[in-house]
KEGUSE-385213 format. One record per residue (C-alpha): residue number from 1; y, x, z. Coordinates in Angstrom, 2 decimals, padded with zeros to 5 digits. Example, Ala and Ser with C-alpha at 12.3 -4.5 7.8 and 13.67 -1.06 7.14 Angstrom:
{rec 1,{-004.50,012.30,007.80}},
{rec 2,{-001.06,013.67,007.14}},
END
This chain:
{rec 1,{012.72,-020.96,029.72}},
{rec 2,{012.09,-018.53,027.17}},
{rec 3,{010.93,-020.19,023.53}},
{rec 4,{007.59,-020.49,022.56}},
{rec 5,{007.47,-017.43,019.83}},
{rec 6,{005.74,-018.80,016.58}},
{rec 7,{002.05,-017.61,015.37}},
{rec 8,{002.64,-015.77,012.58}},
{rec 9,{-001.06,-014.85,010.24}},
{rec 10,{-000.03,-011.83,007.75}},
{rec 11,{-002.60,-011.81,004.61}},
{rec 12,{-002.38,-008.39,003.82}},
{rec 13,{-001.74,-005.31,005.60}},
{rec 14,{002.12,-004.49,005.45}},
{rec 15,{004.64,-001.01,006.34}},
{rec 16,{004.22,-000.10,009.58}},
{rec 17,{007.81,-000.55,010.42}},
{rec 18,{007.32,-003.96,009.16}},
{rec 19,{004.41,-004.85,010.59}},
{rec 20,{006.22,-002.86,014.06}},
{rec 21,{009.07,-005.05,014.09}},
{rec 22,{007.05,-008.62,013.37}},
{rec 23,{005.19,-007.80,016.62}},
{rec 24,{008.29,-007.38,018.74}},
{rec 25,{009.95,-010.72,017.68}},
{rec 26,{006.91,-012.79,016.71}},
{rec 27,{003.08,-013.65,017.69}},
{rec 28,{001.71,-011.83,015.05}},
{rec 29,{-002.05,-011.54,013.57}},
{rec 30,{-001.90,-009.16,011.44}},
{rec 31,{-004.76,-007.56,008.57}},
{rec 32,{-005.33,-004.93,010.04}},
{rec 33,{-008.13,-003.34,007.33}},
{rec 34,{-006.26,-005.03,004.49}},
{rec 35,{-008.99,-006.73,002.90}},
{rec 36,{-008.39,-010.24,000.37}},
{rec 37,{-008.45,-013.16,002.52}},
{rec 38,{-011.57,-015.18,001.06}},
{rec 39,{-010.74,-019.10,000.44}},
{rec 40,{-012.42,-019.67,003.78}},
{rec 41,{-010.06,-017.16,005.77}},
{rec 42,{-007.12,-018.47,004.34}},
{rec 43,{-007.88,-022.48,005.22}},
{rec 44,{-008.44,-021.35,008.50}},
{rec 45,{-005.31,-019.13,008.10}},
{rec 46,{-003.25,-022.50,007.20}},
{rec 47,{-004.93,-024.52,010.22}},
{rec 48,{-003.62,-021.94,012.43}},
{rec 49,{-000.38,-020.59,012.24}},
{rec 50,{003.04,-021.77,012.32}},
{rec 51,{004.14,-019.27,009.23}},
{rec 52,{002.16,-017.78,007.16}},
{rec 53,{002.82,-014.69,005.26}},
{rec 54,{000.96,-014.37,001.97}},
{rec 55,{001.48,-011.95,-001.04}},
{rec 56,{000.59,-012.54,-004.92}},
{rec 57,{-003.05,-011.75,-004.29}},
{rec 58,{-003.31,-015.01,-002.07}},
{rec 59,{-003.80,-018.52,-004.28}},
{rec 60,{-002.33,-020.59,-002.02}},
{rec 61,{-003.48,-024.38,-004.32}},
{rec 62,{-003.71,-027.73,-003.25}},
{rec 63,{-006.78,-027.53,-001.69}},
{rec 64,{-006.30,-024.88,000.35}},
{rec 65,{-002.69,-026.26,001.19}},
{rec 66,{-004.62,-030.05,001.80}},
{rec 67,{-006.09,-028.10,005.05}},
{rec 68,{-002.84,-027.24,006.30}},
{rec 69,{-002.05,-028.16,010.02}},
{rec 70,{000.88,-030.05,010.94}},
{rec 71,{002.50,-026.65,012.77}},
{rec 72,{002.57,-025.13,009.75}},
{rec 73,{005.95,-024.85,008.08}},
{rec 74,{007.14,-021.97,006.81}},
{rec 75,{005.06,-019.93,003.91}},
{rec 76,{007.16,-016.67,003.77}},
{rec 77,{006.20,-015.07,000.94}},
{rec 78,{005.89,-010.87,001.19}},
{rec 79,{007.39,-010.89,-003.03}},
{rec 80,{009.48,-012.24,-005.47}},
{rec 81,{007.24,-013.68,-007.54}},
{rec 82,{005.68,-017.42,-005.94}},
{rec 83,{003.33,-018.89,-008.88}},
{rec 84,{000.89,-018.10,-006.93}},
{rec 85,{001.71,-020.99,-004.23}},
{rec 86,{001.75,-024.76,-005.20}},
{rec 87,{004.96,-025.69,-004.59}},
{rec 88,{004.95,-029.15,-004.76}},
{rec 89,{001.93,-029.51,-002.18}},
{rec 90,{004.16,-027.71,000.22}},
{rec 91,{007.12,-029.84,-000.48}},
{rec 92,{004.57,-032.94,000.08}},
{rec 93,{003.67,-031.79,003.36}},
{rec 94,{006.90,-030.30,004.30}},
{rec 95,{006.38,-026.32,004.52}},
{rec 96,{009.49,-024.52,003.12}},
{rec 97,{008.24,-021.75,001.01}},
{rec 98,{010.82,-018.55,001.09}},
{rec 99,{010.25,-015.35,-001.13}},
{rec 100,{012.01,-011.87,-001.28}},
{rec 101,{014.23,-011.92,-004.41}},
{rec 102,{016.52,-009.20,-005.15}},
{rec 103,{015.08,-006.36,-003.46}},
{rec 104,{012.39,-005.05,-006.60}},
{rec 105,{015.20,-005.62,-009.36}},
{rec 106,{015.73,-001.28,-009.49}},
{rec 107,{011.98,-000.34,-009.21}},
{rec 108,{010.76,-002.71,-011.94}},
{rec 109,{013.32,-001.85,-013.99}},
{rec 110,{012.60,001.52,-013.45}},
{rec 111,{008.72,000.59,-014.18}},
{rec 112,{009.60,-001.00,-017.52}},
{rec 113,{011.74,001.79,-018.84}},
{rec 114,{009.24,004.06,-018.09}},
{rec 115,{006.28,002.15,-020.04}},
{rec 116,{009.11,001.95,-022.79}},
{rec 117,{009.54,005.57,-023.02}},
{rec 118,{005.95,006.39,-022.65}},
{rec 119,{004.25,004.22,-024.91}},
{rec 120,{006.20,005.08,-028.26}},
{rec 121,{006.07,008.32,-027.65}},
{rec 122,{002.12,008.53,-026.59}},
{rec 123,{003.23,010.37,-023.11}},
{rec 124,{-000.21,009.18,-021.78}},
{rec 125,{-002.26,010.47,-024.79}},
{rec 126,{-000.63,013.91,-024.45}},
{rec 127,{-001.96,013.89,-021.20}},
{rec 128,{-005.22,013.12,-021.40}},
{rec 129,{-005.65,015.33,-024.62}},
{rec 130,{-004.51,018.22,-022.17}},
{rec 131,{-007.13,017.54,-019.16}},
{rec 132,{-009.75,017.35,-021.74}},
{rec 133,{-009.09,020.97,-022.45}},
{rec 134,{-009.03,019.98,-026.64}},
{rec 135,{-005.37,020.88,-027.00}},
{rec 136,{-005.38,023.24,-029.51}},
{rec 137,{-001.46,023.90,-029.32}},
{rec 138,{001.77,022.58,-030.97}},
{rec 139,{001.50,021.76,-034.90}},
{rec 140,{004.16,019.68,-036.86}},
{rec 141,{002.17,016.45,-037.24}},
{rec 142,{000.11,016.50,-033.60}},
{rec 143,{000.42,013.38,-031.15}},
{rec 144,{003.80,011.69,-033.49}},
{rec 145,{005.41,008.92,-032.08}},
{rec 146,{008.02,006.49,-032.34}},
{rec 147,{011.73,007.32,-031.65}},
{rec 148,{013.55,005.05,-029.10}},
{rec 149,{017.04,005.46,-030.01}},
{rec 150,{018.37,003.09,-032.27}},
{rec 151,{015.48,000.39,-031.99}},
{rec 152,{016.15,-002.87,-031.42}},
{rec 153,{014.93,-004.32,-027.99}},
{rec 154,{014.19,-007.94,-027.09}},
{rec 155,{014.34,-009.00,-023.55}},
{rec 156,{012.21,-011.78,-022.51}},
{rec 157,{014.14,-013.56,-019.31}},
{rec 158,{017.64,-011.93,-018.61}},
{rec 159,{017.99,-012.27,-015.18}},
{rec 160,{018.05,-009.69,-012.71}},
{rec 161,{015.39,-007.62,-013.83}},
{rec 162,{016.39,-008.44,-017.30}},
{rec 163,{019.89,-006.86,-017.03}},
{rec 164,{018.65,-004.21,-015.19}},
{rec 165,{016.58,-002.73,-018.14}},
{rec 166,{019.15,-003.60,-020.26}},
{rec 167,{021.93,-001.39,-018.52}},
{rec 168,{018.99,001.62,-018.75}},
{rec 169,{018.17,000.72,-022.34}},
{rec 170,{021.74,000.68,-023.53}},
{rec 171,{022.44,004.70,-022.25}},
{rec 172,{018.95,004.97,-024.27}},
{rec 173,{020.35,004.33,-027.42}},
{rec 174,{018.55,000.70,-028.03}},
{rec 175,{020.46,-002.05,-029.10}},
{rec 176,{019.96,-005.17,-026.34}},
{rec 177,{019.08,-008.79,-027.80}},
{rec 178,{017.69,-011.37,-025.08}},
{rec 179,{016.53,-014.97,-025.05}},
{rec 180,{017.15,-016.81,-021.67}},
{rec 181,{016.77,-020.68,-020.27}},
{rec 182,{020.74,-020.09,-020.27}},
{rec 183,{023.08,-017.51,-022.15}},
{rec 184,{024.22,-015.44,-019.94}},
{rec 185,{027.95,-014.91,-018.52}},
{rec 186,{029.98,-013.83,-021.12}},
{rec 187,{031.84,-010.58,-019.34}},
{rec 188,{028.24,-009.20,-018.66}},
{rec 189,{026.89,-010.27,-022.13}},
{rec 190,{030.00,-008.24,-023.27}},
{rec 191,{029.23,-005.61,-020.99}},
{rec 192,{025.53,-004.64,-022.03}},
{rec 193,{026.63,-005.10,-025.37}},
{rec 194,{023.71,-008.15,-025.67}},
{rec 195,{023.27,-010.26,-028.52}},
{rec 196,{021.54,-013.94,-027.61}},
{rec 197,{018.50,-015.50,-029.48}},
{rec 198,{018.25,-018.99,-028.83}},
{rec 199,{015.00,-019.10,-030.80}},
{rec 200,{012.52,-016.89,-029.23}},
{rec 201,{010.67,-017.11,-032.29}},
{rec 202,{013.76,-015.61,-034.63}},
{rec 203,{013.97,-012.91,-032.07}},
{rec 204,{010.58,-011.66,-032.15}},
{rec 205,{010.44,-011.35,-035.47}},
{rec 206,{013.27,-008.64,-035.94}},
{rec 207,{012.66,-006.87,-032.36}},
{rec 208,{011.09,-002.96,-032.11}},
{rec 209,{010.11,-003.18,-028.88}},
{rec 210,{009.58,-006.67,-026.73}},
{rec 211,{010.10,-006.61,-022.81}},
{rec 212,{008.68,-008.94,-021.11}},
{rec 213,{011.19,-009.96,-017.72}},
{rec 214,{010.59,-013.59,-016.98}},
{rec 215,{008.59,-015.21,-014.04}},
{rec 216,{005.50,-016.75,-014.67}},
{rec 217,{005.79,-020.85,-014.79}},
{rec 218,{003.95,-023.88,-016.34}},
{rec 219,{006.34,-023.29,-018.73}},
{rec 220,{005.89,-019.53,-019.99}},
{rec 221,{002.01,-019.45,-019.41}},
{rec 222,{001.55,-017.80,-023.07}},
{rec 223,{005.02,-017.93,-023.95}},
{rec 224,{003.65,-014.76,-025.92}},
{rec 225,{000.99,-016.89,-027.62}},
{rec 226,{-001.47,-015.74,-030.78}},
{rec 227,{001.28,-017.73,-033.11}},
{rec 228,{004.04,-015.96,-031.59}},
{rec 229,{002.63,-012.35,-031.66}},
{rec 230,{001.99,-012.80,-035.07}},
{rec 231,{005.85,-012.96,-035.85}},
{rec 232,{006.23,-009.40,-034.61}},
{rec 233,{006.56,-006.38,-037.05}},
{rec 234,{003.47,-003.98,-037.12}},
{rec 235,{005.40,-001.40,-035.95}},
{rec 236,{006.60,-003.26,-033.14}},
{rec 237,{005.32,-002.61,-029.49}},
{rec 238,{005.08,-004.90,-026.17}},
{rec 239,{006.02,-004.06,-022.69}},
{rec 240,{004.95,-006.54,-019.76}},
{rec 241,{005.90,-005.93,-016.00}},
{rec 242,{006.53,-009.59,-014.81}},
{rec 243,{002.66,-011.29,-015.27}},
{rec 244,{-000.27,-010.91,-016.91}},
{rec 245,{-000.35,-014.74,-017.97}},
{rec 246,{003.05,-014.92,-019.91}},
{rec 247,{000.60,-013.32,-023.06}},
{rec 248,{-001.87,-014.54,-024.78}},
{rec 249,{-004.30,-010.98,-023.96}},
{rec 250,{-007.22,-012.29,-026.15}},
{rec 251,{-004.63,-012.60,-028.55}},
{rec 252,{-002.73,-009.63,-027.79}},
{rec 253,{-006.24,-007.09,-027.85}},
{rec 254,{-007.47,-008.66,-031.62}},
{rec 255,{-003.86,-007.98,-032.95}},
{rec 256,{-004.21,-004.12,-031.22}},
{rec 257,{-007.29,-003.41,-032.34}},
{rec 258,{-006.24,-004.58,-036.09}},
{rec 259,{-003.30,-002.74,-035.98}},
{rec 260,{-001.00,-005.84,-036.36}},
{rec 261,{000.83,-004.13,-033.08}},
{rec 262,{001.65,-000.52,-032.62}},
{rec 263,{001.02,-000.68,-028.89}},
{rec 264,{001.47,-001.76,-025.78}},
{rec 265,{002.72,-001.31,-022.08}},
{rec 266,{001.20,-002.86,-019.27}},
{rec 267,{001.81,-003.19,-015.78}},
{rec 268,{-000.06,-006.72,-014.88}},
{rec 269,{-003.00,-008.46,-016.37}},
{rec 270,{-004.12,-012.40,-016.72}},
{rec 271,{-007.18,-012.25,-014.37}},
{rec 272,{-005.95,-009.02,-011.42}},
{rec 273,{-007.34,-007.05,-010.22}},
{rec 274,{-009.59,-007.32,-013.35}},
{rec 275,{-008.56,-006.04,-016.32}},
{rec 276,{-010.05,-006.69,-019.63}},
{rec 277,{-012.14,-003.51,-020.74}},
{rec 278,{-010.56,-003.44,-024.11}},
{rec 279,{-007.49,-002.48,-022.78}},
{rec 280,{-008.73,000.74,-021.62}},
{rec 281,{-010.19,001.69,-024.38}},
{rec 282,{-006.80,001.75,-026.95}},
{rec 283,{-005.11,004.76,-027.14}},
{rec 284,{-001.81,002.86,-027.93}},
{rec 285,{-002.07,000.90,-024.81}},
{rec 286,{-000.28,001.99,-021.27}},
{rec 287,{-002.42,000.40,-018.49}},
{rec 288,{-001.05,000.12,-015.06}},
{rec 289,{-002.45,-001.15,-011.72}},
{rec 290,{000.74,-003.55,-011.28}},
{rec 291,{002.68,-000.81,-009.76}},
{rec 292,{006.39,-001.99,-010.46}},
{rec 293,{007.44,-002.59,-006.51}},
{rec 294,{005.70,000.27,-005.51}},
{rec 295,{008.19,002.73,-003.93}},
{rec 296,{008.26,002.90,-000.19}},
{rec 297,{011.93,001.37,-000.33}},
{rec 298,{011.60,-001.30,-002.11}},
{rec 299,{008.31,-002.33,000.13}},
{rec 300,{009.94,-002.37,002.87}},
{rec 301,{012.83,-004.17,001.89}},
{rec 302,{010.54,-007.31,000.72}},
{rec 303,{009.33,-006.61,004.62}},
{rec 304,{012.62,-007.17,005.87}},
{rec 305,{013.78,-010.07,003.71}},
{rec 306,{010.52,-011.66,005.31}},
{rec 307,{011.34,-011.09,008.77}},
{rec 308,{015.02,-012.40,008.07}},
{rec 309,{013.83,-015.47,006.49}},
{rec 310,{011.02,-016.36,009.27}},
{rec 311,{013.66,-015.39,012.41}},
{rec 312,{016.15,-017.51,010.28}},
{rec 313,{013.58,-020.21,010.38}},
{rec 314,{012.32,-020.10,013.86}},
{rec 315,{016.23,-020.11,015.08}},
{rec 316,{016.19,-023.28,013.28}},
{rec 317,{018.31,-022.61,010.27}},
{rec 318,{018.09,-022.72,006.83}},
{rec 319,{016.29,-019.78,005.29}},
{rec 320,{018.51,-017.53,002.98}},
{rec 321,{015.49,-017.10,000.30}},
{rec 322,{014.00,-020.33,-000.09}},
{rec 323,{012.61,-021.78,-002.79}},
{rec 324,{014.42,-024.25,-004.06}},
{rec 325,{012.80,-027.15,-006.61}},
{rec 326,{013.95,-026.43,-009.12}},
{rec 327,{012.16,-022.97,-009.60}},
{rec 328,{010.05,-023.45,-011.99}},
END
């Protein structure tokens, strides 16, 4: 007799091949016009299926998780990231929660070097001042920025993504500092040439450019908090492309606008998809529409970490990307 194949409810629309490939070895409803589950959709999503397949713009709390059937067990999460999802609720009612490490390491690192190239040296400002048609040509003090090479970056969270922007900010000239839950192994600390801050505090004070690479937790909501920022130099500038919630923005915008920064590089926000106005309105400040994963490879390997880890699951193994614990 041929197993009963397991309802799977996808949250958001996904690759075709991905999507392609869940039908063949799963029963699959899929989102098909990609719209935001509302709260309702999703707690009937979580009465329904047997895995679910969310992405960061589901909140998947404790009361959505309370109306959970008993089938449910698997939450395999299309992204790295899982603050989004209650954790402990699903350990309470036993759904294993799986995510897709690994796979975005490159293009957010990519993402981040790019917002630190372009916001020193006011790429984005060239470029408007061009399609407005008010270029008036080259002179020797138009649209000056900051030099890269030589500064002094400080990595927030040196784990994957961490060391990735460190290898490209190294053969940019920058010398690499970090502060990390842990110091990292010594042969790679040797190899990126990385000096460790214990204090996060001591660090920010001396950095030239911050880089924000650490997951969002209960404990580094605001890590980048109002008393924090404040220990930067003026000339200093910020680069997020983890989350929006590891700064302070209301903090962050006054010290912007009073020139207590010299800008900023952005790539999520506190409250997605909105986006405080303010932002948009600073010419020193890079705003992106959280675009780090956003290459067609790197989507469609999350796509295929997720079918691993559900086909892992149904066969009645242990999942190779779950969540474990002690995450957070």
């Amino acid at each position: 007799m041929t197993a009963k194949k397991p309802l799977v409810i996808v949250t958001r629309k996904l690759p075709d091949i991905i999507e392609t490939r869940m039908m063949e070895l799963f029963n699959v409803r899929l989102n098909l016009d990609d719209h935001a589950f509302t709260p309702a959709e999703m707690a009937d999503a979580v009465k329904e299926a047997d895995v679910l397949v969310p992405t960061v713009t589901d909140r998947l709390d404790s009361r959505i998780l309370a109306q959970a059937g008993p089938q449910l067990k698997l939450i395999a999460n299309y992204g790295a990231g899982i603050d989004h999802v209650d954790l402990a609720s699903a350990r309470q009612r036993g759904i294993t929660v799986t995510n897709t490490p690994g796979v975005l390491t490159e293009d957010t690192a990519d993402m981040t070097m790019a917002l630190l190239l372009a916001v020193p040296r006011r790429l984005i400002e060239g470029e408007r001042l061009l399609q407005s048609g008010e270029w008036s040509g080259w002179s020797p003090t138009g649209l000056r920025g900051s030099r890269i090479w030589g500064k002094r970056l400080g990595i927030i969270g040196m784990g994957r993504i961490g060391q990735a922007v460190a290898r490209r900010a190294k053969a940019f000239g920058l010398s690499i500092h970090y502060h990390n839950r842990h110091r990292i192994d010594a042969a790679v600390e040797e190899e990126l040439e990385a000096t460790y801050w214990e204090s996060l505090d001591q660090m920010l004070a001396r950095m030239d450019i911050i880089s924000v690479n650490c997951p969002h937790t209960p404990a580094t909501y605001h890590l980048l908090s109002a008393r924090r920022l404040k220990l930067m130099q003026r000339h200093a500038f910020v680069i997020n492309t983890s989350r929006g919630e590891v700064i302070d923005e209301n903090a962050l915008i006054r010290m912007l606008a009073a020139g207590e920064l010299a800008g900023a590089g952005l790539d999520v926000f506190e409250n997605e998809p909105a986006v405080n106005p303010k932002f948009l309105e600073m010419p020193n400040v890079v705003a992106l529409p959280h675009m780090g994963s956003a290459t067609t490879e790197g989507r469609n390997d999350m796509g295929e970490k997720v079918l691993i880890n559900i086909k892992t699951f149904a066969d009645g193994h242990n999942p190779p990307d779950r969540v474990l614990e002690d995450w957070v």
